[in-house]
Backbone bond lengths (Angstrom), bond angles and torsions (degrees), N, CA, C in turn:
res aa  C-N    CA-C-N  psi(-1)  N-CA   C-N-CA  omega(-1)  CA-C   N-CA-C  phi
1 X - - - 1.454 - - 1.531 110.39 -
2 X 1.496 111.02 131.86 1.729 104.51 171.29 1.514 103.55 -74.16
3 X 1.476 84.22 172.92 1.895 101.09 174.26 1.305 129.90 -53.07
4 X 1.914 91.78 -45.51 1.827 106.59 173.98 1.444 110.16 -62.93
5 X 1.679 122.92 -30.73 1.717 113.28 168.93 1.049 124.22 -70.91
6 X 1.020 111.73 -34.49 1.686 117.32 172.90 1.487 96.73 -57.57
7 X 1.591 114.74 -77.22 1.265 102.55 -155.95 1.779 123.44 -72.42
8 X 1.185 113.60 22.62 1.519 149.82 171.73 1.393 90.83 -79.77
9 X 0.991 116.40 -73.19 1.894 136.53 -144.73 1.752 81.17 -55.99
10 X 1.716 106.83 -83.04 1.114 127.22 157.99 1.660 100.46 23.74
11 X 1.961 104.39 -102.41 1.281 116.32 -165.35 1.631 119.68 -52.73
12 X 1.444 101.89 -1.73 1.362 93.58 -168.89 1.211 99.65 -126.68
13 X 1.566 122.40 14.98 1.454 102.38 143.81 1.739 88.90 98.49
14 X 1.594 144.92 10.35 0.851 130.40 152.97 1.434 143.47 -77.83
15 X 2.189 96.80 -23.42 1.146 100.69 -177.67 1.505 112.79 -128.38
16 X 1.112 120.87 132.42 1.721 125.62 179.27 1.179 136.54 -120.89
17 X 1.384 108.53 -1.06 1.612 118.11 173.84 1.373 112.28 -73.74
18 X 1.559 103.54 -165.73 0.967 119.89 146.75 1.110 144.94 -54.36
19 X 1.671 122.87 133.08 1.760 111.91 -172.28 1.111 98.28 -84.95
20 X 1.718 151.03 -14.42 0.683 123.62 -140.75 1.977 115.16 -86.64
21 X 1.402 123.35 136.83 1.282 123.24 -163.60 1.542 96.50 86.43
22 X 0.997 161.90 55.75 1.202 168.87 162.94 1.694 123.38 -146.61
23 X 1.280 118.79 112.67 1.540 150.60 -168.21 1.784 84.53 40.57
24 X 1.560 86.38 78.69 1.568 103.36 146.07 1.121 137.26 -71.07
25 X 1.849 120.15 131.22 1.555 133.80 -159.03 1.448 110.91 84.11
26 X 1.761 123.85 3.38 1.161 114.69 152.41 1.226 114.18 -87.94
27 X 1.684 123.84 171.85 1.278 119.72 164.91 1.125 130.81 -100.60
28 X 1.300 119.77 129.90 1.863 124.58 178.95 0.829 128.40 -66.07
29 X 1.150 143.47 153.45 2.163 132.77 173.92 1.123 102.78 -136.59
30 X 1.431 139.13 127.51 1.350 141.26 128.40 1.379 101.16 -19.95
31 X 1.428 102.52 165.93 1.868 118.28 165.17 1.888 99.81 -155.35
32 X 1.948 92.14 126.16 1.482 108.82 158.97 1.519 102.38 -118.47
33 X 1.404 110.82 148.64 1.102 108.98 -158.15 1.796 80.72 -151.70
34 X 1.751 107.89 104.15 1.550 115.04 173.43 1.819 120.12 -109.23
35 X 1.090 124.94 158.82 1.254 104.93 166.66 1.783 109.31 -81.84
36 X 1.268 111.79 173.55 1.653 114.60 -139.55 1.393 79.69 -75.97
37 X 1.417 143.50 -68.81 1.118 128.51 -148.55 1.913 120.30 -43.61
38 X 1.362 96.98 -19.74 1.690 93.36 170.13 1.251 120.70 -105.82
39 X 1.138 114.47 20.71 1.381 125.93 -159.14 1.529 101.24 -96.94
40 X 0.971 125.81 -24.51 1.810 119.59 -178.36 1.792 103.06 -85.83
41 X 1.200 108.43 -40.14 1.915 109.21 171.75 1.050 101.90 -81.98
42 X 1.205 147.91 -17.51 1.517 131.62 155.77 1.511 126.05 -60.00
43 X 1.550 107.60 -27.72 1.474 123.96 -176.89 1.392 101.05 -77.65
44 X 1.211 109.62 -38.73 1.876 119.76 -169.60 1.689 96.55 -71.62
45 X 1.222 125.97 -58.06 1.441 135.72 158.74 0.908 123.09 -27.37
46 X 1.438 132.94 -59.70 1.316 128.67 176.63 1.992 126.88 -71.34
47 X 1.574 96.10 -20.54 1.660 137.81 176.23 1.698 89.98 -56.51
48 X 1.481 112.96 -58.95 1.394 121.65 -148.67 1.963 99.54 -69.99
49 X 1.623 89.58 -38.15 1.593 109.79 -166.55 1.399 111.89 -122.91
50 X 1.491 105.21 57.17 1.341 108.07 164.07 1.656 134.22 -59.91
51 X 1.315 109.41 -43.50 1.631 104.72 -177.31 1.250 85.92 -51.92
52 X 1.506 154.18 -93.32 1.600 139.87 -156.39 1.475 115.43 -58.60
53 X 1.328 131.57 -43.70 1.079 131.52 -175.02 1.867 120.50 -95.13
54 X 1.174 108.07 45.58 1.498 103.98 -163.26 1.715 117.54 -89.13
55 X 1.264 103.01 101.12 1.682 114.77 -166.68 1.336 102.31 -60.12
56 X 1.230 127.09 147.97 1.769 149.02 -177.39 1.380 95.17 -112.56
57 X 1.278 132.75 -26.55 1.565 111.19 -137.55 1.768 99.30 166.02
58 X 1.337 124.49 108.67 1.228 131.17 160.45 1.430 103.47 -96.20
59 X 1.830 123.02 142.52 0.890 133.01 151.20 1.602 131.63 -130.55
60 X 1.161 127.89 132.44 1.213 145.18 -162.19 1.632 116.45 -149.85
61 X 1.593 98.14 173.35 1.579 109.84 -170.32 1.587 126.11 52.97
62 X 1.691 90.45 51.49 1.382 107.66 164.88 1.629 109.46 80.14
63 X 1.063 123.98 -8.93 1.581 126.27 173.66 1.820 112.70 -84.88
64 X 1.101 112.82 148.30 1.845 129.08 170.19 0.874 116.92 -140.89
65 X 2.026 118.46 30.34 1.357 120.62 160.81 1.430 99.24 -97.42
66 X 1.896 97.48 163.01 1.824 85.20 161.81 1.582 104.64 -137.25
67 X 1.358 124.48 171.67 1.185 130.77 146.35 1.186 141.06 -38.26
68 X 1.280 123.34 -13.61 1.254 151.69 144.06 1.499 141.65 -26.72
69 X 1.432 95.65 -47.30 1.628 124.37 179.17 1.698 108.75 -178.16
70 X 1.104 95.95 133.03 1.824 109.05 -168.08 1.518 101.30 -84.74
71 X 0.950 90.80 133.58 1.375 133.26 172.56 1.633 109.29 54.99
72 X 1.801 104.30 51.67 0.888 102.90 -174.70 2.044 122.89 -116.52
73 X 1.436 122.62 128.62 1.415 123.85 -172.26 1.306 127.95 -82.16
74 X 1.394 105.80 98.47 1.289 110.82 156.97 1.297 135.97 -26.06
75 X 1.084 128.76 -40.93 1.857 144.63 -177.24 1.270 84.15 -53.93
76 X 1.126 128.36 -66.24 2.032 126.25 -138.12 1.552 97.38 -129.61
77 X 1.060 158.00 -10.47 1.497 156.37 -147.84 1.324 102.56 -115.89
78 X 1.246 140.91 30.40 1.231 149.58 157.45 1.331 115.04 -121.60
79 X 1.341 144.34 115.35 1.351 149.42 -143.20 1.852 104.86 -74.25
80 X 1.622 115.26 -9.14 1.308 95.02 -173.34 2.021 99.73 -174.03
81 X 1.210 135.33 118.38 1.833 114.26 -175.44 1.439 79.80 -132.53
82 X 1.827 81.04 156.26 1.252 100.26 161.62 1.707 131.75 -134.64
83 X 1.631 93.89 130.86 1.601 108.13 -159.05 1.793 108.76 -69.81
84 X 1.247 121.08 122.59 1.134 140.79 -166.23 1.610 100.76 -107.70
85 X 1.643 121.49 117.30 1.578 138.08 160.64 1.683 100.97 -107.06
86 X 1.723 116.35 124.51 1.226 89.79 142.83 2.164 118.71 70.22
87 X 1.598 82.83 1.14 2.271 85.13 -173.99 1.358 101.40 74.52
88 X 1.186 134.28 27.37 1.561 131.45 162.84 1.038 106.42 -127.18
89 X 1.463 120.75 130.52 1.751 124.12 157.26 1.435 112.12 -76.72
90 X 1.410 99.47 101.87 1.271 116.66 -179.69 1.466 110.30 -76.14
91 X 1.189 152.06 -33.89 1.737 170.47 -132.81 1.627 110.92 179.11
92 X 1.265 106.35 137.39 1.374 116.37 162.08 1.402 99.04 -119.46
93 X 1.551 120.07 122.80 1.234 115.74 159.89 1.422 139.88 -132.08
94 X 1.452 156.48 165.42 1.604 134.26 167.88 1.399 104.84 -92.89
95 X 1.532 130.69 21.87 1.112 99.24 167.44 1.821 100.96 -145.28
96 X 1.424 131.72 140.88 1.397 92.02 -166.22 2.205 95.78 -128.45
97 X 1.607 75.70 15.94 2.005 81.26 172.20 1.683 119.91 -16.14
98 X 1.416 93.69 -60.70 1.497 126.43 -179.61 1.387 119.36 -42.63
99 X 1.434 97.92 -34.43 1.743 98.27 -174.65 1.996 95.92 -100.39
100 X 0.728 129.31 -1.94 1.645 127.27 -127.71 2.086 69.28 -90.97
101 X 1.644 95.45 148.72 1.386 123.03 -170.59 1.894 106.18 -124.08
102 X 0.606 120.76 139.17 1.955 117.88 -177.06 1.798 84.05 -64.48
103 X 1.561 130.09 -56.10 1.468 114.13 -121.11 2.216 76.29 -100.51
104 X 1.171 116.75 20.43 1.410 124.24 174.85 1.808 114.08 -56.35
105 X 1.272 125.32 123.86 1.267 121.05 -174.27 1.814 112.15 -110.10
106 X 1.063 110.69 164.90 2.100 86.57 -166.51 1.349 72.43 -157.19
107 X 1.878 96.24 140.88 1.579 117.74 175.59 1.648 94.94 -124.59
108 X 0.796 101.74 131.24 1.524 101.73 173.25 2.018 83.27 -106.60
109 X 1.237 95.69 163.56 1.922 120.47 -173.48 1.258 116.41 -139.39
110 X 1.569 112.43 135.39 1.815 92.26 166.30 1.417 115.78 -61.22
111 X 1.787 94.36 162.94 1.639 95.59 177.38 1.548 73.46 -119.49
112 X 1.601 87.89 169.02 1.819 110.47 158.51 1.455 125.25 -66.45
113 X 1.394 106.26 -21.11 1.361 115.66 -178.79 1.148 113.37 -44.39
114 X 1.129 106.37 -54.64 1.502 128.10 -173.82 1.615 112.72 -46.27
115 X 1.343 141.57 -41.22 1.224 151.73 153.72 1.578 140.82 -62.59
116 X 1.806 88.70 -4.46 1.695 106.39 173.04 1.688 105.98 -63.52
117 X 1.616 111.65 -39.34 1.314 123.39 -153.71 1.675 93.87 -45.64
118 X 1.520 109.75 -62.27 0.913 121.80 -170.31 1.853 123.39 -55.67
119 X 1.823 99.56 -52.29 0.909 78.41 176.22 1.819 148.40 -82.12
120 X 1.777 100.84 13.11 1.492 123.42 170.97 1.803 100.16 -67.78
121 X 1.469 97.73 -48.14 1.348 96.05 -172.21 1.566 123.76 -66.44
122 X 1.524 115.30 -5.30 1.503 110.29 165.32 1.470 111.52 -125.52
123 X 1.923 101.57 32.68 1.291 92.18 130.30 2.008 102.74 99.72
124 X 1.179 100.09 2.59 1.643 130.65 170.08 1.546 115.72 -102.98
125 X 1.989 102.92 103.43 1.343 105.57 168.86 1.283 128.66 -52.53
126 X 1.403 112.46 137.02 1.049 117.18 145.09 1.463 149.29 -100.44
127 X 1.245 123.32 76.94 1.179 129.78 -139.57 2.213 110.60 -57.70
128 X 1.327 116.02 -25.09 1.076 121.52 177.97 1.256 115.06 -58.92
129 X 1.469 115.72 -46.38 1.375 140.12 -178.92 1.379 108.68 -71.49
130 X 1.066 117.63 -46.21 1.575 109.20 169.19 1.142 127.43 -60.45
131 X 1.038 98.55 -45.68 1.826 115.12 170.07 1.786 133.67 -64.41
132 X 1.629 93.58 0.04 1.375 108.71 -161.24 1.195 131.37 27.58
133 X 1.823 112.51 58.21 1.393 144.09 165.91 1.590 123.23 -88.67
134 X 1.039 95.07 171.85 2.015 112.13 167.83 1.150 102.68 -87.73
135 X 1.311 145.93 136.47 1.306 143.65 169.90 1.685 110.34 -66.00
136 X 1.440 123.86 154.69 1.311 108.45 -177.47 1.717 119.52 -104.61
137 X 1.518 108.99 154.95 1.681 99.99 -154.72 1.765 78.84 -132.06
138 X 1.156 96.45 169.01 2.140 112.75 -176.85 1.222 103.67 -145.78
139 X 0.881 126.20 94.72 2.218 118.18 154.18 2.163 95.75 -17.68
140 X 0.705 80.23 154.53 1.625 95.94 168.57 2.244 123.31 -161.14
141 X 0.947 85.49 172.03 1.574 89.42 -162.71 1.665 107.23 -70.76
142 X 1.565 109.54 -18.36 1.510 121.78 -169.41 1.441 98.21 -60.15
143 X 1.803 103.86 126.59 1.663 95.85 -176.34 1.804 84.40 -114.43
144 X 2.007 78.74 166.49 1.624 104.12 -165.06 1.305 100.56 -91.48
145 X 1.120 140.33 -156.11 1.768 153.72 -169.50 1.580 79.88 -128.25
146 X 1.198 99.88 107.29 1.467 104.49 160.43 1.881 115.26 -73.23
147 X 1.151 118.19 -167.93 1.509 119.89 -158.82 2.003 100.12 156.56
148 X 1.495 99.50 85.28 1.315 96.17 149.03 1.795 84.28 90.00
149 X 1.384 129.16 -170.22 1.561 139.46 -169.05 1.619 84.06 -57.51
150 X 1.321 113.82 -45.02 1.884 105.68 -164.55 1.054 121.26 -55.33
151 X 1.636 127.12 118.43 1.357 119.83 165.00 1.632 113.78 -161.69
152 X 1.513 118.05 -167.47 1.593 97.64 -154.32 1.334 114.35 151.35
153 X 1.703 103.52 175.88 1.368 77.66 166.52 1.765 100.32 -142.75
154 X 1.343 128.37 -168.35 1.213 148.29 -172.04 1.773 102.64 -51.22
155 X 1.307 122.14 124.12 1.649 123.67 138.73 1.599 120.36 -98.84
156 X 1.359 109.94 99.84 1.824 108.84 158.81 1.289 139.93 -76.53
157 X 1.594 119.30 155.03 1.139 93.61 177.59 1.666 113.78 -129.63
158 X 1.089 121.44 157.88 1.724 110.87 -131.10 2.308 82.46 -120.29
159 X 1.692 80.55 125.95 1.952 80.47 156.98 1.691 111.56 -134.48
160 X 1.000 115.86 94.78 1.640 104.41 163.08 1.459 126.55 -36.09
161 X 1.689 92.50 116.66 1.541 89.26 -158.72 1.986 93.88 -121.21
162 X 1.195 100.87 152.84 1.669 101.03 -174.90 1.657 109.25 -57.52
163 X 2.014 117.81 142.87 1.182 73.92 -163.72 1.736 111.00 -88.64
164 X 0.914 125.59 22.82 1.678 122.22 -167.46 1.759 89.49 -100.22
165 X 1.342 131.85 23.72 1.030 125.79 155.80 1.555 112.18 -143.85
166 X 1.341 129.35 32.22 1.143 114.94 155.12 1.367 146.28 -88.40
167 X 1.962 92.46 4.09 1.526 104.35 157.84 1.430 113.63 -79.66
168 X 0.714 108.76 -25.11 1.932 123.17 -165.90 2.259 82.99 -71.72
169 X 1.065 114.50 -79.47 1.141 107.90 -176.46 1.838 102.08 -62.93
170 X 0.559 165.90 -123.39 1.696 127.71 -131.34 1.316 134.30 -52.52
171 X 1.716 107.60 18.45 1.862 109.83 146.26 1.085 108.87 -90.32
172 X 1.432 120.34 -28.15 1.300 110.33 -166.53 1.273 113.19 -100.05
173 X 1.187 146.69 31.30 1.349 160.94 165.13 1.653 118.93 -118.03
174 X 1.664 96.29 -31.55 1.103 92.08 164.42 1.537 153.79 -103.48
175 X 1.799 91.85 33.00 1.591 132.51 159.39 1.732 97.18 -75.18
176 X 1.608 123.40 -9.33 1.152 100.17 -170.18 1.815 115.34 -124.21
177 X 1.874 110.10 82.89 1.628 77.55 -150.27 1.603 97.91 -100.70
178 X 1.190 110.28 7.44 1.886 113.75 154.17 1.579 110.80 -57.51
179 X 0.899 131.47 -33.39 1.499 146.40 -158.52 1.583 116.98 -115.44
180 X 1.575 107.66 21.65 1.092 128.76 -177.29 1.937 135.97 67.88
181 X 1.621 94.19 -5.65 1.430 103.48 137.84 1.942 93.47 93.08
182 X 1.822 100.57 -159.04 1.193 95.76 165.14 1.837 130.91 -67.79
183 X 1.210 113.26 174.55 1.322 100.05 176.36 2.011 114.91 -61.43
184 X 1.344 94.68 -175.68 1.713 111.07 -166.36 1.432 94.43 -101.35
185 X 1.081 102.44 -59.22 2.047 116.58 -171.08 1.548 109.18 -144.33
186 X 1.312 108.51 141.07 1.801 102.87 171.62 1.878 85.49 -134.93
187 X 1.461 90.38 154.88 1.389 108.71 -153.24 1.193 143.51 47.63
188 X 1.501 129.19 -170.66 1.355 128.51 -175.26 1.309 112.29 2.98
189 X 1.598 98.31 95.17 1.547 128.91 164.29 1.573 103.85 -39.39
190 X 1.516 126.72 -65.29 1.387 133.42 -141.18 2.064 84.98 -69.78
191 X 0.927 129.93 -31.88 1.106 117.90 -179.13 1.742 137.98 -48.34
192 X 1.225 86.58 -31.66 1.586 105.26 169.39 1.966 107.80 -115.90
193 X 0.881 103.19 14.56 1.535 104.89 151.07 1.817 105.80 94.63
194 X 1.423 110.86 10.81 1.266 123.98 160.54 1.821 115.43 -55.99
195 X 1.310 139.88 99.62 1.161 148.56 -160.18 1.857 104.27 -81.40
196 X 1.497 104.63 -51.95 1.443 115.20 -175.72 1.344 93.67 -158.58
197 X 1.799 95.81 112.32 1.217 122.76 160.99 1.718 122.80 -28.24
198 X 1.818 98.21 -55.57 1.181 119.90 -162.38 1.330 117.07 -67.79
199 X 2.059 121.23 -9.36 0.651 132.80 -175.41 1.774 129.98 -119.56
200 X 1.675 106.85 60.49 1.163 101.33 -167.58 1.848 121.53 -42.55
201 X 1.236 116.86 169.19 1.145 129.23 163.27 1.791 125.01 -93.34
202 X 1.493 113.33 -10.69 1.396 123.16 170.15 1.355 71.52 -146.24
203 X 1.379 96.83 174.39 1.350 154.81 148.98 1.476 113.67 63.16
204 X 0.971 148.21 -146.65 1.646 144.98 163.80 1.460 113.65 -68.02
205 X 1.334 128.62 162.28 1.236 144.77 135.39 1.922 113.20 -69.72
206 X 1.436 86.84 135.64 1.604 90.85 -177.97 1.848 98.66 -144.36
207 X 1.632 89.18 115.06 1.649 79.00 -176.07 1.641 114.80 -65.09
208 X 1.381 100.52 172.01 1.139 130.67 -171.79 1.238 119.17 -114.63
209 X 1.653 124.96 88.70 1.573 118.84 -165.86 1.519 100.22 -91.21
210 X 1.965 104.80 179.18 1.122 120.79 -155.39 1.599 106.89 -68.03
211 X 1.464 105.78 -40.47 2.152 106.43 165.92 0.672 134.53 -32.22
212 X 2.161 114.09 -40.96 1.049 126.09 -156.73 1.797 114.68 -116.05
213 X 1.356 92.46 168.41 1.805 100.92 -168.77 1.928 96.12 -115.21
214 X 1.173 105.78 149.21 1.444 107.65 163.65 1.259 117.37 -76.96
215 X 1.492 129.01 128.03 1.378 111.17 174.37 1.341 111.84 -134.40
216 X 1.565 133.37 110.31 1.215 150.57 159.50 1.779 120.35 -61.48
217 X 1.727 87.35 127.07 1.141 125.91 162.74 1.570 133.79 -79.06
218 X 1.028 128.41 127.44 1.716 93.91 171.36 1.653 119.01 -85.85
219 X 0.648 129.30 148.70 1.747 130.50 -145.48 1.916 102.70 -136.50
220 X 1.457 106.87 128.00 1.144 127.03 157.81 1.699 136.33 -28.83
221 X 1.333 90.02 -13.03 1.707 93.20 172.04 1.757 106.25 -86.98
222 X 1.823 119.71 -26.14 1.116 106.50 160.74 1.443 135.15 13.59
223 X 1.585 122.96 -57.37 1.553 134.77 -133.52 2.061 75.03 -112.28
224 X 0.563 72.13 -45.19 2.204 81.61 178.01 1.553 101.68 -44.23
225 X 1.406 101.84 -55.36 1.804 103.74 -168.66 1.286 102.04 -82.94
226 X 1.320 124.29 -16.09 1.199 131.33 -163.85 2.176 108.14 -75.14
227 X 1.689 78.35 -41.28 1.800 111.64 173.03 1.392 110.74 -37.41
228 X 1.447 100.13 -67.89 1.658 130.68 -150.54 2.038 95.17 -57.97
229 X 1.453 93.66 -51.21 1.518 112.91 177.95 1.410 117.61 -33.85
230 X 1.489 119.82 -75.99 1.353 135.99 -126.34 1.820 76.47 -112.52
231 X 1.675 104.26 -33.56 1.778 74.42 179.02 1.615 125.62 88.35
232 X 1.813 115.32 12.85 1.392 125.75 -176.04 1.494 104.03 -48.72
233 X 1.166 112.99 158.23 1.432 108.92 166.50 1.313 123.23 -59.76
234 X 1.366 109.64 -42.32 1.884 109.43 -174.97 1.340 91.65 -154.19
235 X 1.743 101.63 158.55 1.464 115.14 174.65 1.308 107.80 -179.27
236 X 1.047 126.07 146.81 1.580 131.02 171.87 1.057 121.80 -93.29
237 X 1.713 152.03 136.27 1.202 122.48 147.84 1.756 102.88 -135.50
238 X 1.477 98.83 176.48 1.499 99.41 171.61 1.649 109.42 -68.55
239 X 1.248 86.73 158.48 1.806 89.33 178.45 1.390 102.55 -87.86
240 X 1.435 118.83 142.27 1.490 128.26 178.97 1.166 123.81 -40.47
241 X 1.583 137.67 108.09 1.492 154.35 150.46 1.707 89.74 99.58
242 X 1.857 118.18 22.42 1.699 90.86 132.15 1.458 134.34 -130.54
243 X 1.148 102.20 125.64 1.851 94.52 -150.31 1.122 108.09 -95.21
244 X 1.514 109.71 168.36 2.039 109.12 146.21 1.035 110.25 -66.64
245 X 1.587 114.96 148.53 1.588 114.35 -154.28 1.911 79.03 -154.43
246 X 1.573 88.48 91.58 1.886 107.15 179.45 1.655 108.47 -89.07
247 X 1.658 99.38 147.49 1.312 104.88 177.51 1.788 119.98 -71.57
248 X 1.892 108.53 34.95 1.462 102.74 170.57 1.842 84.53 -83.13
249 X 1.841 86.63 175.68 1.583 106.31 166.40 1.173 95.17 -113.31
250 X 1.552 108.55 176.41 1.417 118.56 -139.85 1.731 85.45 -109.27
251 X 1.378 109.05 -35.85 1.727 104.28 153.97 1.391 135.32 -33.06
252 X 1.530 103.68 -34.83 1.480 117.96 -171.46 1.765 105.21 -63.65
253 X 1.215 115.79 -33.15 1.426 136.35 -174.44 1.652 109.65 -82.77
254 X 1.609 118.23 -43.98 1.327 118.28 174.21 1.258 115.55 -39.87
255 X 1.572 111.58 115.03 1.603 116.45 154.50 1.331 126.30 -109.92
């Protein structure tokens, strides 16, 4: 399926999962979506904490298209957001027309998704993807460089990877540092403040066999935990592992 069907399907209410494993070798984006007045310390914020927070694309002055993919809507073209009062998800919804503000600012972010393409293609399971899952993500103790009300700390997101290839996957991810780059931590969860493995905080559980090592990412929901914290009055974001999924390639990003 291309991007434009998917994100077709999307607006019309056919598709709601997870993108993840879906129109592979395109690129995925998180979406924060603030009103403007926080929107310049959010930019500085994410500046400070790029490996997690790495912006693709600011948009403003009344627009919710992006450069990304033509002629494509922000409001509804993301399979699922969630409306933030106050650090509470008050609503989960697929369409967010309803809330949409003129002076609204929207960051789209790399996701990791975006770097699976590759690493299936040399030959590194992905067990989420096979399984037609959410990949799994953990709050952790790793704190960010705060800047302004924003502050916090790290969300990863974890793939058991074989271990006679988990050097192989942190070269090959780390062609991607829009897309959050090499990993954060591999192994021992409790180190970065992971309590029970078995118990992500987004997305699925995906066991972890005896071959394999856990290996953390820092992951795009970041700005979510970051939310819950500080307690802004309002904010939008995508809901964890379903993204905008733009007609770039994931090449376009390779460095």
């Amino acid at each position: 399926m291309q991007a434009i069907q998917l994100r077709e399907k999307i607006a019309k209410g056919e598709f709601n999962k997870s993108t993840a494993g879906f129109c592979q070798g395109n690129v995925q984006a998180n979406m924060v979506i603030l009103p403007k007045k926080y929107a310049k310390t959010f930019e500085e914020f994410a500046k400070k904490n790029a490996k997690a927070i790495p912006v693709l694309e600011i948009i403003k002055d009344s627009h919710y298209s992006t450069l990304l993919a033509k002629n494509a809507n922000l409001l509804n073209e993301l399979p699922s957001y969630n409306i933030f009062e106050n650090g509470k998800i008050i609503k989960t919804v697929s369409d967010i027309s309803e809330y949409y503000e003129e002076d609204f600012v929207f960051f789209l972010i790399g996701c990791s998704f975006t770097f699976e393409n590759s690493l299936v293609n040399s030959g590194i399971q992905l067990k989420h993807v096979a399984q037609e899952k959410n990949v799994s993500m953990y709050n952790t103790s790793i704190k960010l460089h705060g800047v302004g009300e924003f502050e916090g700390e790290m969300v990863v997101s974890m793939r058991p990877i074989k271990k006679d290839r988990v050097a192989d996957a942190c070269v090959i991810t780390s062609h991607y540092p829009n897309m959050h780059g090499t990993p954060i931590h591999i192994g021992y969860p409790e180190m970065i403040g992971i309590k029970d493995i078995n118990k992500p905080d987004y997305g699925d559980y995906i066991e972890i066999n005896e071959d394999e090592i856990p290996v953390f990412w820092p992951c795009g929901v970041t700005p979510e935990n970051v939310l819950k914290k500080i307690k802004l009055p309002f904010a939008i974001t995508h809901n964890p592992g379903h993204m905008f999924v733009s007609d770039k390639k994931d090449s376009d990003y390779y460095v």
